[in-house]
Every structure is written in structure tokens, then in C-alpha cells.
N, C-alpha and C positions, 0 to 999 in steps of 0.2 A: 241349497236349492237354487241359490242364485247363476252358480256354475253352471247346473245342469240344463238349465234352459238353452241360454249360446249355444252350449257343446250341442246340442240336438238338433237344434236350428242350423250347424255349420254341418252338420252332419245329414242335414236333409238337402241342403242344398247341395252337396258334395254329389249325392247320389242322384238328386236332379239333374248335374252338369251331366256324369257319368250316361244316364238314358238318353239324354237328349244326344252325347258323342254318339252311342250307340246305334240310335236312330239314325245320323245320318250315315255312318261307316255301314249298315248294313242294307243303302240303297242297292235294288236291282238293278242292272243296266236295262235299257231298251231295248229295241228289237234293233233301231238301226246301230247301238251300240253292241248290243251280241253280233249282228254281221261284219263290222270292222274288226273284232275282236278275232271271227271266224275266219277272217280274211290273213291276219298278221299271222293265226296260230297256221297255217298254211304257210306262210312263208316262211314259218321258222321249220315246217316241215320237211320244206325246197330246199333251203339251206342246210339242213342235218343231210340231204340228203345227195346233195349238187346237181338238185333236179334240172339243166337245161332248159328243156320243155316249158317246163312253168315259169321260168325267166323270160324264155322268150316271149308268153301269150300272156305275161302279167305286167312286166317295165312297160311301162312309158316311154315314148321315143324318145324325150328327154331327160331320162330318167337321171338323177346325181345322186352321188354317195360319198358319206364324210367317212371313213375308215377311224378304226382304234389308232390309229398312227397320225390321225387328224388332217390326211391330203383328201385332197376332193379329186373322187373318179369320177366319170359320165359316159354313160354309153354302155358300152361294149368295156369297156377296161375296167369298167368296178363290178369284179365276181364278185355276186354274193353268196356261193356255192363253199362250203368250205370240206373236202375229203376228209381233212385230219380234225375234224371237230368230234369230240369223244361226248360234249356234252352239252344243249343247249336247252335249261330250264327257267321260262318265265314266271314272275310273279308279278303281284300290284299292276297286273296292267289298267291302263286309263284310256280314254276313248274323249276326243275335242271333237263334236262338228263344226264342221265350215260349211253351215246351210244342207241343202239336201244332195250337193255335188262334188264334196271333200269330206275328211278325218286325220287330227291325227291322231297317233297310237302311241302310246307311250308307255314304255314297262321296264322292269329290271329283270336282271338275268343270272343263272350262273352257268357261266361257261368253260367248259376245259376244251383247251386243242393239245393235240401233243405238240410236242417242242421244237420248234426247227433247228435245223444243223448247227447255226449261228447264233440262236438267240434263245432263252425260254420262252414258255408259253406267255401269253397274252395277258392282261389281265383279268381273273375268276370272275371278277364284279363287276358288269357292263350296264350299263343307261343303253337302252334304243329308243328311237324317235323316227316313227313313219311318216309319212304323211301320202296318203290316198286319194287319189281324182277320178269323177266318175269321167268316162269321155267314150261314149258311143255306147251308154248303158252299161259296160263295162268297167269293172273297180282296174284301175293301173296304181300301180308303186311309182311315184314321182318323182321321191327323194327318202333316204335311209340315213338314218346316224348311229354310231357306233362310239358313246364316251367311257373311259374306266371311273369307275367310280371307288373303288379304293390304288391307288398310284403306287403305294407297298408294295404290291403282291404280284409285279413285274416278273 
């Protein structure tokens, strides 16, 4: 009898911990986080798609971008449009405000491109990291990151 007490008590608290993770992993976003969300899942739509259009009327004049190869584009020179992208599927995405006039966005991904002439594909397993400004009532893409997060799979 003396066992059984502990063992049930560690076992209550076990499942204590367990609803309490639960409870917080199964927060809802917000409304201003469902629109940042609505906003990135657009831009991965642009990018499956090499929508122009929506690059133009979405960057930020000063728009930067850190590439999977880790150089910084700006402007006009960092396409985020990719033709040969077979595959770009988000998960875990997260949503940071910066007050009522910024976000960032943050998500993992799995991505296939087909393979260039010179090199294999990219790597499968990407980190992105947005970051959005409101600037004339209008959501703009500021800045974009693009890290591998498994380095293997080159």
C-alpha cells in the first residue's frame, strides 16, 4: 500500500503536466494573427506561382531577402518567384506582433525544386522568417529569410 500511493500521485501529476501542455498547444490565433498568417500563406501562393504582380503590389520599396545560400538580395534582384518549385508545404507556422503596424511570421516547410544543371536540389527542410509593415494601410513584405534546417539533405 505504501508504493501505491506515490505511484498515483506521480501519475496524477503526470497527467496534470500533460493538460496543462495541451491547453496551451491548442491556443487559437487571433484575428490579427489569422491575417498575418492569410497574408504569408499568399505569399507562398506567389511564390509556387512566380506571381509578378503580387511582388510588385506587396515588397516594400525596401524590401531584403536572405536566400538558402545565405547572400542578402534587395530590391528588384531577390526573386522570390521560383518556376521550378515542385513543392512548397508549411507547417508550425507562428505569428510575433510588433504593435498594430508590424509581424513576424515564422514557419517550417517542405520544399522540393527540381535540380539545377550544376547542382542538386535545395534543401527539403526550410525555416522561413517574414517580417510585415503596415505602410499606407497596406500589409508590405519588408524582409524574407530562407534557412535549411536539416544541412544532410543538400
Amino acid at each position: 500500500m505504501k508504493i501505491f500511493f506515490p505511484v498515483s500521485a506521480l501519475l496524477l501529476l503526470m497527467s496534470a503536466s500533460v493538460g496543462a501542455q495541451t491547453s496551451v498547444q491548442a491556443k487559437l490565433p487571433t484575428a490579427f494573427e489569422r491575417a498575418a498568417m492569410s497574408q504569408e500563406n499568399d505569399l507562398i501562393d506567389a511564390k509556387k506561382k512566380d506571381d509578378e504582380q503580387f511582388f510588385k503590389r506587396t515588397l516594400a520599396p525596401d524590401f531584403a531577402m536572405v536566400g538558402i545560400d545565405g547572400q542578402l538580395a534587395q530590391g528588384d534582384e531577390a526573386g522570390l518567384g521560383d518556376s521550378d518549385l515542385v513543392e512548397l508545404t508549411p507547417y508550425d507556422m507562428k505569428v510575433v506582433a510588433l504593435g498594430d503596424s508590424g509581424v513576424i511570421v515564422t514557419y517550417d516547410a517542405i520544399v522540393r525544386e527540381a535540380p539545377q544543371e550544376d547542382q542538386g536540389p535545395p534543401p527539403r527542410y526550410q525555416h522561413f522568417t517574414s517580417v510585415w509593415v503596415k505602410q499606407g494601410g497596406q500589409w508590405k513584405l519588408k524582409f524574407h529569410q530562407a534557412t535549411a534546417t536539416h544541412w544532410g539533405d543538400w
